[in-house]
MIKOL-234930 format. One record per atom (N, C-alpha, C, CB): residue in three letters; x, y, z. Coordinates in steps of 0.1 Angstrom, whole numbers, padded with zeros to 4 digits, always signed. Each point is the difference from the previous one (the first is absolute). Glycine has a CB too. Layout:
<pts>
AlaXYZ...
</pts>
This chain:
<pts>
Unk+0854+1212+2358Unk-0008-0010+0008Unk-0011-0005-0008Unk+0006+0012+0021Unk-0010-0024-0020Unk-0013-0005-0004Unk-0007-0001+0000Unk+0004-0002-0001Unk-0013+0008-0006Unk-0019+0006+0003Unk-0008-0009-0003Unk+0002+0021-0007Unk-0010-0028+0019Unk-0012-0007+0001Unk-0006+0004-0017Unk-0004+0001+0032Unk-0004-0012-0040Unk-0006+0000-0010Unk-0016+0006+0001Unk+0018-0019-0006Unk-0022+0026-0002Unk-0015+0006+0002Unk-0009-0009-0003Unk+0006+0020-0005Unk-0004-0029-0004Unk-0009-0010-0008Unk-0006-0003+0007Unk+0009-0009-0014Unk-0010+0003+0028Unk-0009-0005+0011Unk-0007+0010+0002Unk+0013-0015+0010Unk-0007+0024-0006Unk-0010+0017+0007Unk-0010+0001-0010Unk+0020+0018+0009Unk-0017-0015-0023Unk-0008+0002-0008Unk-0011-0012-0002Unk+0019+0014-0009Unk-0013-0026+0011Unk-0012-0009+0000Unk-0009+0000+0005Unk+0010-0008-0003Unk-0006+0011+0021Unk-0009-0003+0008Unk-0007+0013-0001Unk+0011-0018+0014Unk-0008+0034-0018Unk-0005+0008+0002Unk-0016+0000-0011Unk+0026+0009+0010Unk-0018-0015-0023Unk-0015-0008-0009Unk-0005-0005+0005Unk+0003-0003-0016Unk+0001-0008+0022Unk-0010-0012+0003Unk-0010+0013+0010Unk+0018-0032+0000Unk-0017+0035+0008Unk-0008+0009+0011Unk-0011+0010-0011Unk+0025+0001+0022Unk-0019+0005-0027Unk-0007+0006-0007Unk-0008-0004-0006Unk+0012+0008+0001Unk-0010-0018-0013Unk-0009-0008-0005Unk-0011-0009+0011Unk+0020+0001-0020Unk-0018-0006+0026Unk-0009-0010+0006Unk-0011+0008+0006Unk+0019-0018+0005Unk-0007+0032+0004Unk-0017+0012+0002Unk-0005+0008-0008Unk+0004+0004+0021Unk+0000-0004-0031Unk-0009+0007-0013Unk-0009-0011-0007Unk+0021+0019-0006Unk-0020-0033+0004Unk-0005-0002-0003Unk-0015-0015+0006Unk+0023+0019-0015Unk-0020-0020+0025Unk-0005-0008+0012Unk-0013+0005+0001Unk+0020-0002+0014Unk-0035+0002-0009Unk-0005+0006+0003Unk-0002+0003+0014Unk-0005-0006-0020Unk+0001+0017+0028Unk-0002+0005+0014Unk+0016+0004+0002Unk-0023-0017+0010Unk+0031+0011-0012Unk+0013+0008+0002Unk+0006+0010-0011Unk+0005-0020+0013Unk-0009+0025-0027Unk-0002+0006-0010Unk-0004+0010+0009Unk-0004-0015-0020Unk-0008+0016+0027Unk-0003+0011+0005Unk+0008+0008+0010Unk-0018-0009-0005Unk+0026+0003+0006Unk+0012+0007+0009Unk+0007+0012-0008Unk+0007-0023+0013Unk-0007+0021-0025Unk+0007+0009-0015Unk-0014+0016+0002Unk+0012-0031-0025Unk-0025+0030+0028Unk-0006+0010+0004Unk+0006+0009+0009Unk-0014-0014-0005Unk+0021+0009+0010Unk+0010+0012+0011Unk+0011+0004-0004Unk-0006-0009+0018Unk+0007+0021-0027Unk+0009+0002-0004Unk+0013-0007-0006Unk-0012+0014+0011Unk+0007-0028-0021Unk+0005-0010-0006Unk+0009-0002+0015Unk-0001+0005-0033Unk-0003-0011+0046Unk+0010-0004+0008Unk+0007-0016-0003Unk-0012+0016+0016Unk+0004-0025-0020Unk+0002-0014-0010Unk+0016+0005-0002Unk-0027-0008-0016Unk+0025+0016+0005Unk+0011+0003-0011Unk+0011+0007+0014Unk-0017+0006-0030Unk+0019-0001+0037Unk+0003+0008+0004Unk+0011-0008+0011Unk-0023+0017-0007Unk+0011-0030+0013Unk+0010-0011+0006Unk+0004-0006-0006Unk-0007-0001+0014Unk+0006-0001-0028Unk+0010-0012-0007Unk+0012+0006+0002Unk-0014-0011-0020Unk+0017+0024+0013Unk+0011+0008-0001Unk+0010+0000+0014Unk-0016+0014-0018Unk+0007-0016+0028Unk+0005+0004+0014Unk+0008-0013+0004Unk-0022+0017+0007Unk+0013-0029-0011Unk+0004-0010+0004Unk+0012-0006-0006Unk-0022-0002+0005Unk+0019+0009-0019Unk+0012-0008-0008Unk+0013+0005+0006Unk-0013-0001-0023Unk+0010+0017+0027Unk+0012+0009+0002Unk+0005-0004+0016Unk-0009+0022-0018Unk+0002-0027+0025Unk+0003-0006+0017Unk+0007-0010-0001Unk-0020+0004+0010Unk+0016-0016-0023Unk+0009-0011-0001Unk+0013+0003-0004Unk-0018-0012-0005Unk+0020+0020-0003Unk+0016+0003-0007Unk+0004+0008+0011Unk-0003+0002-0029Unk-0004+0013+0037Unk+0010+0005+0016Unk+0004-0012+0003Unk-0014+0020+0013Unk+0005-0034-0007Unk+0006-0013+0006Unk+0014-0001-0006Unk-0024-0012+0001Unk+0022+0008-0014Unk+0012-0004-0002Unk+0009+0008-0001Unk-0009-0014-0009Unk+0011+0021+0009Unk+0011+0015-0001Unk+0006+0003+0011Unk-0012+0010-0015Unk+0001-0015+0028Unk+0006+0001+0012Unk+0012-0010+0008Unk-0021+0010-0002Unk+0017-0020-0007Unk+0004-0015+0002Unk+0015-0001-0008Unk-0028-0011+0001Unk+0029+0025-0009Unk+0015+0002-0010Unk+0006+0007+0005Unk-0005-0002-0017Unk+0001+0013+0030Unk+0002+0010+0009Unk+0000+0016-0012Unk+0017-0020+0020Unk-0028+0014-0026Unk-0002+0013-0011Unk-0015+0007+0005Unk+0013-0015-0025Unk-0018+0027+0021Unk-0011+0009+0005Unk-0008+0002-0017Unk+0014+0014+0027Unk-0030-0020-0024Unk+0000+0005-0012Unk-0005+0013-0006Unk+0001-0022+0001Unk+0000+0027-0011Unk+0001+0013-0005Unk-0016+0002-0008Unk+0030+0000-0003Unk-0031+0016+0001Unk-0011+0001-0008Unk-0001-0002-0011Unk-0004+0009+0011Unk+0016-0013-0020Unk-0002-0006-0014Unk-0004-0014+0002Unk+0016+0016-0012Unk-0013-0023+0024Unk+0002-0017-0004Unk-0018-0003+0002Unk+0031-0009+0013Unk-0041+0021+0000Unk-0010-0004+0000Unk-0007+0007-0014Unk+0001-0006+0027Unk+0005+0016-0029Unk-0011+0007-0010Unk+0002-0014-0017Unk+0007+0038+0013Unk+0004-0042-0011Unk+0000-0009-0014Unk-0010-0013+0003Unk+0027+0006-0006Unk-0023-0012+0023Unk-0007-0011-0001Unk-0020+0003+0000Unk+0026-0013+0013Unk-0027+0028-0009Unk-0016+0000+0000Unk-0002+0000-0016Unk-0007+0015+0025Unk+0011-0005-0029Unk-0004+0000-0015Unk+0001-0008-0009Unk+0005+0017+0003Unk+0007-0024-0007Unk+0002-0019-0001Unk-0014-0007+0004Unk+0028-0001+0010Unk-0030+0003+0003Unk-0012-0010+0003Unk-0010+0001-0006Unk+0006-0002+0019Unk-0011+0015-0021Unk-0010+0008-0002Unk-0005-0001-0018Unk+0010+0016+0024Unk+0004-0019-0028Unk-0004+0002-0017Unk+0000-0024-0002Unk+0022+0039-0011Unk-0020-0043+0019Unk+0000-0016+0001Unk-0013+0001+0003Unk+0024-0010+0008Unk-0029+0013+0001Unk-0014-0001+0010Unk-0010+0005-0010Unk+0009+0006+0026Unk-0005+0008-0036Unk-0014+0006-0011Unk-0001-0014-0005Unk+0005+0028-0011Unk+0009-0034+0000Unk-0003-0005-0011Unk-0010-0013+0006Unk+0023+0010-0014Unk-0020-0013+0027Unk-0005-0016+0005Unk-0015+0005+0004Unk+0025-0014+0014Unk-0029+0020-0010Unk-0012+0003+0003Unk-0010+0005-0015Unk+0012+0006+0028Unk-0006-0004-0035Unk-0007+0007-0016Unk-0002-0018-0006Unk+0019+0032-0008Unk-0010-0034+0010Unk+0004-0015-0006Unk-0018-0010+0008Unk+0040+0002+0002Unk-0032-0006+0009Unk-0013-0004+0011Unk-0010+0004-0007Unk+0010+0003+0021Unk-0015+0008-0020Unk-0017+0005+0003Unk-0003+0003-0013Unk-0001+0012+0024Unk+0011-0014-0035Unk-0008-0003-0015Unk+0000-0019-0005Unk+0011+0031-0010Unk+0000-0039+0017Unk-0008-0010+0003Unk-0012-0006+0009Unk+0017+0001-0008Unk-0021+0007+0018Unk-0014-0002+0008Unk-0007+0005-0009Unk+0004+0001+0024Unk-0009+0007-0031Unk-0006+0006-0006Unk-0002-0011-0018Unk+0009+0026+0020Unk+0000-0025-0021Unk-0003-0012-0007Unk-0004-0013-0001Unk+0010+0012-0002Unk-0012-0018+0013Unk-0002-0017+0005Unk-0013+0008+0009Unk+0030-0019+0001Unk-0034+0031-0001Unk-0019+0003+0007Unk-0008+0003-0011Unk+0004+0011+0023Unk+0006-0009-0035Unk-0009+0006-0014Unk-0014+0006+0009Unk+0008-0020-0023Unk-0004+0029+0027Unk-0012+0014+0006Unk+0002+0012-0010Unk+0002-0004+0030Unk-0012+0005-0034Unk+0002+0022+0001Unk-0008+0006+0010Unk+0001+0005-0026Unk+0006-0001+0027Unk-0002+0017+0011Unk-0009+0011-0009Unk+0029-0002+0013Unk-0026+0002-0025Unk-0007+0014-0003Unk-0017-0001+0005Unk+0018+0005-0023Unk-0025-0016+0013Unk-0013+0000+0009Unk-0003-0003+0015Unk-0005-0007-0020Unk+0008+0010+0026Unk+0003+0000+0017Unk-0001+0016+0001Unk+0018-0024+0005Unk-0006+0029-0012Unk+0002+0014+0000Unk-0011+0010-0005Unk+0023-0007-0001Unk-0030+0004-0003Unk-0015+0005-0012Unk-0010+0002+0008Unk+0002-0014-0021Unk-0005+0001+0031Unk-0007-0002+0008Unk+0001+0012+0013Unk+0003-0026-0010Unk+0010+0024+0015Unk+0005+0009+0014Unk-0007+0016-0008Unk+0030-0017+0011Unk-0025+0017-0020Unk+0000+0018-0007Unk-0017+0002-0003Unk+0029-0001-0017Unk-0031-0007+0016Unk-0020-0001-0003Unk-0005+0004+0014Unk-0003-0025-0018Unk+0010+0013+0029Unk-0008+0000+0010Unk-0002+0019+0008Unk+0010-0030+0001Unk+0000+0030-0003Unk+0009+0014+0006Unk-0007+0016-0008Unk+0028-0020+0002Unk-0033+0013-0014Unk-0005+0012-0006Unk+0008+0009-0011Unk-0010-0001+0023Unk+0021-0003-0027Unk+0016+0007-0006Unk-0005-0002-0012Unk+0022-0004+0014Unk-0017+0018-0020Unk+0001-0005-0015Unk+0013+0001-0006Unk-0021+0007-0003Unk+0030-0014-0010Unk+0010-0002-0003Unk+0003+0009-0006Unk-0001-0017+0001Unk+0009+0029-0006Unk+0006+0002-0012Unk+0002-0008-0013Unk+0007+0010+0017Unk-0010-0003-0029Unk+0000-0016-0012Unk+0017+0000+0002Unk-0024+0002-0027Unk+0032+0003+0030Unk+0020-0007-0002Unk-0004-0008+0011Unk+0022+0021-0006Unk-0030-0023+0013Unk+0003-0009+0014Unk-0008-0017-0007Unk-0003+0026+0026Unk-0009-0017-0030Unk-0008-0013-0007Unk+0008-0005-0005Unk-0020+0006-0005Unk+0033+0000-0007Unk-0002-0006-0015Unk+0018-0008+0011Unk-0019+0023-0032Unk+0025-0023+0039Unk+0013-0006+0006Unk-0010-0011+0009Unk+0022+0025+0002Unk-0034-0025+0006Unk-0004-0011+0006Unk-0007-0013-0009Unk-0002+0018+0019Unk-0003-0009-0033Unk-0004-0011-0010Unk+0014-0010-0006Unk-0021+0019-0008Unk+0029-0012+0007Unk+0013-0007-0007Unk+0004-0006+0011Unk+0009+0015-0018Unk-0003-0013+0030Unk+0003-0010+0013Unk-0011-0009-0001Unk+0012+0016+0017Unk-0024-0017-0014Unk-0008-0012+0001Unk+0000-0011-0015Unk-0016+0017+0019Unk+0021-0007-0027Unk-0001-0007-0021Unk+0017-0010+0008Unk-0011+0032-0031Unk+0020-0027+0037Unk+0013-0007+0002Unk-0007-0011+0010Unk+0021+0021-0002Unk-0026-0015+0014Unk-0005-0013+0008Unk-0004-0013-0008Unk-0009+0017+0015Unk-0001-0011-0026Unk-0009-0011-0008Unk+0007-0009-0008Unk-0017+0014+0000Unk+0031-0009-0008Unk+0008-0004-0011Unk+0010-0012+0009Unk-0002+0026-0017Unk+0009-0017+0024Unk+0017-0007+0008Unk-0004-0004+0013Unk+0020+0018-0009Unk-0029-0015+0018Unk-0003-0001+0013Unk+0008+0002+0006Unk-0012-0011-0001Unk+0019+0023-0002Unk+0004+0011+0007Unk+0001+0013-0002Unk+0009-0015+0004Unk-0008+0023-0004Unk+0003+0014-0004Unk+0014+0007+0004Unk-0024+0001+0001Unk+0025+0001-0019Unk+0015+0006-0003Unk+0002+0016+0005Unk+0000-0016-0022Unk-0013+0021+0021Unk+0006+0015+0006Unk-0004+0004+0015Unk-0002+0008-0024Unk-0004-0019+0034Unk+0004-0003+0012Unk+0012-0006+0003Unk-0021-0001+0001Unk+0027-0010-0004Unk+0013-0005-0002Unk+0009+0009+0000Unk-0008-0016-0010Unk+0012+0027-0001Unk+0012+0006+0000Unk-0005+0014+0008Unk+0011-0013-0025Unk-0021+0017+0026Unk-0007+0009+0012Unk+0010-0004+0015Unk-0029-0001-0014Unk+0023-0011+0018Unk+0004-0005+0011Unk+0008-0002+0003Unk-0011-0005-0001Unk+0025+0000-0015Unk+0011+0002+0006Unk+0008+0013+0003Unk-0002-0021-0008Unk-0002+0028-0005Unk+0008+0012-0001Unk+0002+0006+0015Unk-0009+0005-0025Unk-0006-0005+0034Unk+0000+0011+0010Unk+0004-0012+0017Unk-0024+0021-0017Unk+0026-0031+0008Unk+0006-0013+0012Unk+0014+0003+0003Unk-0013-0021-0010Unk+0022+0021-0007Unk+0008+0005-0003Unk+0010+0012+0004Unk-0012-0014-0010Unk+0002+0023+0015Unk+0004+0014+0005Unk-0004-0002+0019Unk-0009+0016-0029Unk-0003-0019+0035Unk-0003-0005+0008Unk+0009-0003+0011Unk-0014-0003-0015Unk+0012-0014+0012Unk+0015-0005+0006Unk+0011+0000+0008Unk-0007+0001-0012Unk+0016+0004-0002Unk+0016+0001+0002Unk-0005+0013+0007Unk+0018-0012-0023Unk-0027+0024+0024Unk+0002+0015+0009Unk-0003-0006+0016Unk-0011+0023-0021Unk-0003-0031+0024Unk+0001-0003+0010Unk+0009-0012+0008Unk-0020+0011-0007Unk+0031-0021-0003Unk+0010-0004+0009Unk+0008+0003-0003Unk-0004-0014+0007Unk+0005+0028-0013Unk+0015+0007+0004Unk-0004+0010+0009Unk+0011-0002-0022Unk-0024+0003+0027Unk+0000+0008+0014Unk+0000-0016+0011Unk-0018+0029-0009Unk+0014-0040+0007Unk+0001-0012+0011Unk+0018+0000+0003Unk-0025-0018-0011Unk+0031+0021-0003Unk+0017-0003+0001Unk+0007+0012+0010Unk+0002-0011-0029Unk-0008+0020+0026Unk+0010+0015+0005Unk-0005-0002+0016Unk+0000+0022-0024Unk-0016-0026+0025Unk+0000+0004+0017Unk+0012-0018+0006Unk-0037+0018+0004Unk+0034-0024-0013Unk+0008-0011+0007Unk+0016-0003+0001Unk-0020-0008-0007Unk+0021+0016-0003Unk+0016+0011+0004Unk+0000+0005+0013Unk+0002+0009-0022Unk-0007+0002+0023Unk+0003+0012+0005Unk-0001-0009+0019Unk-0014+0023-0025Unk+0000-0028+0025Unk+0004-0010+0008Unk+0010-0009+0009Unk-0013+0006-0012Unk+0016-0015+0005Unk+0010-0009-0001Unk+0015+0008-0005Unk-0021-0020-0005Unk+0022+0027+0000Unk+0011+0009+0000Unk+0001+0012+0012Unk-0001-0006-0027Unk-0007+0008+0032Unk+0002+0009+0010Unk+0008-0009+0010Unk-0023+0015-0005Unk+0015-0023+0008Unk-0004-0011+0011Unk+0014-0006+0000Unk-0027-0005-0003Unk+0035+0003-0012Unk+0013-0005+0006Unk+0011+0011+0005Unk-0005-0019-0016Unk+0001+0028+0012Unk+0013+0015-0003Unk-0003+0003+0016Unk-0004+0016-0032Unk-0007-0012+0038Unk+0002-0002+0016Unk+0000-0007+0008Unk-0006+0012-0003Unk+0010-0026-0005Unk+0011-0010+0009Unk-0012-0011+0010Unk+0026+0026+0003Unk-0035-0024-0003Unk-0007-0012+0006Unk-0004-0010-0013Unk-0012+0016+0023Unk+0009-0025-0013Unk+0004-0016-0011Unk-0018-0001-0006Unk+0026-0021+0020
</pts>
């Protein structure tokens, strides 16, 4: 038989992801145990149950666990992408901001902490961006992610696959 295509699931499960990770006031939804991420995966995985139901097929926990994680590793790279072009077109640094907060507060640094916030703010000043925030951000985007919409994919399985196997529509 012939299986509905994921490309859409996956799309829409990025587009979700991305828009609340990187939006502002709806980003904060990712404060709750990355839920953002959690409903892309879900959503993506609700659209493809749709279609699977519509083939008289049920869908399984590999089809959501692929389309969260799929979404999830599309959604790192777009959002890493995004917010090192905002960051580039505000030419801001953050580190003196951060000098300030740590002053106010009374903290003192460690010199490994000094001598990693001198070089990030030396990147701010050079590229107007920073390279070891960048691959920072993605690496743990990268990991992030694809774990929380492959937990959005499995409950939207388990769901929608329950839901057809005991026979109500």
């Amino acid at each position: 038989m012939h299986h509905p295509s994921k490309f859409t699931p996956i799309i829409i499960g990025t587009a979700i992801m991305t828009i609340i990770s990187v939006f502002p006031v709806l980003n904060l939804l990712n404060l709750l145990c990355c839920t953002g991420i959690i409903l892309g995966g879900f959503a993506g995985s609700a659209f493809y149950a749709k279609q699977l139901e519509k083939a008289g097929e049920v869908i399984l926990f590999k089809d959501g666990a692929s389309i969260g994680i799929l979404s999830g590793i599309l959604s790192a790279l777009l959002v890493v992408i995004f917010t090192t072009l905002i960051t580039l077109v505000s030419s801001t640094n953050p580190v003196p901001e951060m000098y300030k907060l740590i002053d106010t507060y009374g903290y003192g640094l460690p010199p490994e902490a000094e001598k990693l916030l001198q070089k990030i703010s030396d990147e701010y000043s050079q590229h107007g961006f920073s390279i070891t925030i960048t691959l920072i951000t993605l690496v743990s985007d990268l990991i992030t992610f694809p774990l929380f919409g492959f937990l959005g994919g499995i409950i939207a399985s388990s769901i929608f696959g329950k839901r057809h196997s005991q026979g109500s529509p």
